[in-house]
Legacy VTK file of the C-alpha trace (Angstrom):
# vtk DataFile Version 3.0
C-alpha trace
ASCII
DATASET POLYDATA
POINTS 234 float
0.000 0.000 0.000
1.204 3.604 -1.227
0.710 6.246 1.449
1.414 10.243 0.727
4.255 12.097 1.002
2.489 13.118 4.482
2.396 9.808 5.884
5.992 8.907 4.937
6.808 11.907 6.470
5.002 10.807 9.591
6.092 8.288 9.720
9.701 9.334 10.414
8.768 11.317 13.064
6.843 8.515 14.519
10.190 6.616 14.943
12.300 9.353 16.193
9.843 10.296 18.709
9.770 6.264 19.702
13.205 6.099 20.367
13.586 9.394 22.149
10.825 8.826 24.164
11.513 6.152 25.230
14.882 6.384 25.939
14.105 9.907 27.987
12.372 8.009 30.013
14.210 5.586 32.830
11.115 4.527 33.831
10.797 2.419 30.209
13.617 0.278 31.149
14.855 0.747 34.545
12.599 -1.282 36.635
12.773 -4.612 33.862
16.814 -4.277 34.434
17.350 -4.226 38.238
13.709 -6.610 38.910
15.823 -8.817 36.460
19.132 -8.589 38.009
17.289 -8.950 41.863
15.267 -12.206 40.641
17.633 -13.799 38.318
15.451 -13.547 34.925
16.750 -15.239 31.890
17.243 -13.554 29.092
14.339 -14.850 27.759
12.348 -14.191 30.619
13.523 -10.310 30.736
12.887 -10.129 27.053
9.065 -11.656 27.183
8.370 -9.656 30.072
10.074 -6.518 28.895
7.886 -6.594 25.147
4.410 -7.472 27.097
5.054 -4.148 29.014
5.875 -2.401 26.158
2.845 -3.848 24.464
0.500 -3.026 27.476
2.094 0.042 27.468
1.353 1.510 23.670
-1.217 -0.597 23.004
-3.272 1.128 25.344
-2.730 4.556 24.087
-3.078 3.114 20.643
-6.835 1.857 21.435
-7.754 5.082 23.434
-6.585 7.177 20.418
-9.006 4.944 17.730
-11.782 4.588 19.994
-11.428 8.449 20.371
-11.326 9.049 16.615
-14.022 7.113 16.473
-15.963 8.410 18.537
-15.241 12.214 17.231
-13.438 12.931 21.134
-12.033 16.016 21.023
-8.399 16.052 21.328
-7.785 18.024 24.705
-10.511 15.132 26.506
-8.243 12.748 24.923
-5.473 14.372 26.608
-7.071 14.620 29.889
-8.097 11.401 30.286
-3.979 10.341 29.093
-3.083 12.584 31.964
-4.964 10.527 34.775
-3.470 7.202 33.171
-0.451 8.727 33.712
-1.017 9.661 37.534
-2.760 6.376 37.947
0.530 4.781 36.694
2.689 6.861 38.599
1.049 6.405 41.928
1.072 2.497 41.129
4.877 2.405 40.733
5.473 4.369 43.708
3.220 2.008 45.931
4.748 -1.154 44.214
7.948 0.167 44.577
7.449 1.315 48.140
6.367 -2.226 49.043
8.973 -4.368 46.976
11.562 -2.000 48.520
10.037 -2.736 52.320
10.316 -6.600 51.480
13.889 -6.308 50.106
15.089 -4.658 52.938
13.296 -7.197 55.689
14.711 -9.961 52.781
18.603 -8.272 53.131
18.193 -8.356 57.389
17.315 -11.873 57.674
19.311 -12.862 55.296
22.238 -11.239 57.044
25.520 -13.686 56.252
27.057 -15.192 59.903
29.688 -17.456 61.002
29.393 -20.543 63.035
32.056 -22.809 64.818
32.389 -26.031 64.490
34.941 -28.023 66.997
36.059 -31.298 65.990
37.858 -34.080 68.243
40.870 -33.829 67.256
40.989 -30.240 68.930
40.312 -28.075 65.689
38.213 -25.123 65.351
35.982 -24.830 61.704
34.264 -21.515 60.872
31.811 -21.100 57.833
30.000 -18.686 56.807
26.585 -19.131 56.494
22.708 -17.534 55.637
19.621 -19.004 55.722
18.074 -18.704 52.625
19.979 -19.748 49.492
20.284 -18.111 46.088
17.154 -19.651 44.223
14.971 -18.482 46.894
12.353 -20.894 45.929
11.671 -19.719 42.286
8.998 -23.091 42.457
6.410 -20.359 43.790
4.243 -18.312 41.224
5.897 -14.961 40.356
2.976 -12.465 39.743
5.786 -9.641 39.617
5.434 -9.371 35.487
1.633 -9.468 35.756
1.844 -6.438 38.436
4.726 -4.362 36.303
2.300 -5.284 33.199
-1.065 -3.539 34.614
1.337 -0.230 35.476
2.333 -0.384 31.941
-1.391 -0.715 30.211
-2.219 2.139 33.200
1.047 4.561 31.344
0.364 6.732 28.232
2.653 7.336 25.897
1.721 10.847 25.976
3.424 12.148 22.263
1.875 9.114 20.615
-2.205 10.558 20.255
-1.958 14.154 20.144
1.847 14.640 18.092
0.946 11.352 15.674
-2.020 9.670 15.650
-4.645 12.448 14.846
-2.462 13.974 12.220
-2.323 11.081 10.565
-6.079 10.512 10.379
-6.819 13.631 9.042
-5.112 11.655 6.072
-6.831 8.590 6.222
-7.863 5.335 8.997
-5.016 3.225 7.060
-2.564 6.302 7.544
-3.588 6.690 11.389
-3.242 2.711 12.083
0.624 3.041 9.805
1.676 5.785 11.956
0.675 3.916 15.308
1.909 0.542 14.301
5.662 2.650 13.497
5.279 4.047 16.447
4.623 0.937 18.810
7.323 -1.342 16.874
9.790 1.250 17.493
9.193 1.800 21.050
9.336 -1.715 22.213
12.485 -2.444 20.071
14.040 0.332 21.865
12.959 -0.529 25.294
14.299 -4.500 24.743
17.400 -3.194 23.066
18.235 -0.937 26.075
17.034 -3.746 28.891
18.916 -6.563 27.393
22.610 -3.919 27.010
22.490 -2.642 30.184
21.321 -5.921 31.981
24.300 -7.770 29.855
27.074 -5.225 31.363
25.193 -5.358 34.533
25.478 -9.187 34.617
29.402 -8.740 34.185
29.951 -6.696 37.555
30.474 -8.698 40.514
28.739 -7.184 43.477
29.844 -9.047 46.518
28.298 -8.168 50.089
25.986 -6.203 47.933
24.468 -8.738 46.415
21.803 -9.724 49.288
20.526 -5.951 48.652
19.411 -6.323 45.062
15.942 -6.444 45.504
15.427 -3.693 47.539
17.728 -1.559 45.146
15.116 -2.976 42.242
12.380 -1.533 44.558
14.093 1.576 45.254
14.398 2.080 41.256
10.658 1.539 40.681
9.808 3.715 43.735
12.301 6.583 42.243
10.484 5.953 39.052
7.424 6.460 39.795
8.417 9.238 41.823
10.114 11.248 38.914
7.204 10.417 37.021
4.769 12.239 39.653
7.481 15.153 39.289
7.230 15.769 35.575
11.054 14.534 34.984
LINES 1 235
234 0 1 2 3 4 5 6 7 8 9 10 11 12 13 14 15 16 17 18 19 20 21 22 23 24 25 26 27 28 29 30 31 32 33 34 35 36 37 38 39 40 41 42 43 44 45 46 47 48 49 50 51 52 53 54 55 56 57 58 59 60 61 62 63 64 65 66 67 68 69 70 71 72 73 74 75 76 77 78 79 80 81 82 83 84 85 86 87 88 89 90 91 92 93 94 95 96 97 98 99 100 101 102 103 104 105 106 107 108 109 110 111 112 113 114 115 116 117 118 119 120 121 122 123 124 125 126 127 128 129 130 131 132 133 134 135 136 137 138 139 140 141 142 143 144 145 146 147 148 149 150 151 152 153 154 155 156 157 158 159 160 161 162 163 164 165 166 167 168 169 170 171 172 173 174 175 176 177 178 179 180 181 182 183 184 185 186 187 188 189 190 191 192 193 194 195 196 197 198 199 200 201 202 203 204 205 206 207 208 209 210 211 212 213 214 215 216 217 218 219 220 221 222 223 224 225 226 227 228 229 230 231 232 233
């Protein structure tokens, strides 16, 4: 299918703005590195979850926008009710961070590394360190941290994507308007797995030590500072 010189034109824009959206935004990526660096993720597991977030995440925005069009919604109600979302989403990583960041730090106490003696017969003293709960940390239990991260994402608006793309483009035409959104959303999720899976790689390099018991309420710290920032317009 041919589209005008309008479209194609678009169209560019619509994958710009995707990838500097995106990657202005810590809160795209962030939270799907250190979650995956705190719980051990695969890199298939970071990867699913990462593009089901981005997924929830435009394709949201991309069904407000045509049910809008639709529906002849103006453009500034459009904008108001992206603006809630937003808040909604904001507020929901700051309590889910809050709370992840509460059980990471009770997680980090108790599992506090100490050192027991052993005395043998022969007159010898043995000392090992020891903690209680060992790396897997029973990974047999259902996870529902993806689902949670996923219903924050579907709650987020990509803000530029409705009023700077989509309702431009269907001034041209419906097929123009679902082109520009479709650019858009492909562009935006590549961006967000490409910069997950090259920081978590370098991440994945550094040896953290003593640190490492603290990983998972440094993951909740990030999501709580993201959803902060959010709240503050940053």
């Amino acid at each position: 299918m041919l589209f005008p010189q309008d479209i194609i034109l678009l169209a560019g824009t619509a994958a710009t703005v995707g990838i500097v959206h995106t990657a202005l935004g810590p809160d795209h990526y962030l939270p799907f590195i250190f979650l995956a660096k705190a719980r051990n993720w695969s890199v298939f597991k970071t990867s699913w979850i990462t593009i089901l977030c981005g997924i929830g995440h435009v394709g949201s925005s991309v069904l407000l926008g045509v049910v809008g069009f639709y529906l002849s919604i103006e453009l500034a109600q459009l904008e108001l009710i992206e603006g809630v979302r937003g808040n909604l989403a904001a507020w929901a990583f700051v309590i889910f961070g809050l709370g992840y960041f509460i059980w990471g730090l009770y997680r980090s106490i108790s599992n506090k590394p100490h050192k027991h003696k052993h005395f043998h017969d022969d007159g010898t003293i043995h000392v090992h360190e020891h903690h209680h709960k060992d790396s897997h940390d029973h990974t047999h239990k259902k996870n529902i941290t993806p689902w949670i991260l996923f219903l924050i994402f579907v709650l987020g608006p990509c803000e530029p994507l409705i009023p700077i793309l989509m309702y431009p483009a269907a001034e041209s035409s419906t097929s123009g308007m679902i082109f520009i959104a479709m650019i858009f959303s492909l562009v935006t999720i590549i961006t967000m797995l490409g910069i997950v899976l090259m920081v978590t790689f370098g991440l994945n390099t550094i040896k953290l030590g003593k640190l490492e018991r603290h990983t998972h309420a440094l993951a909740g710290l990030i999501v709580l500072l993201s959803g902060i920032a959010i709240l503050m317009g940053l």
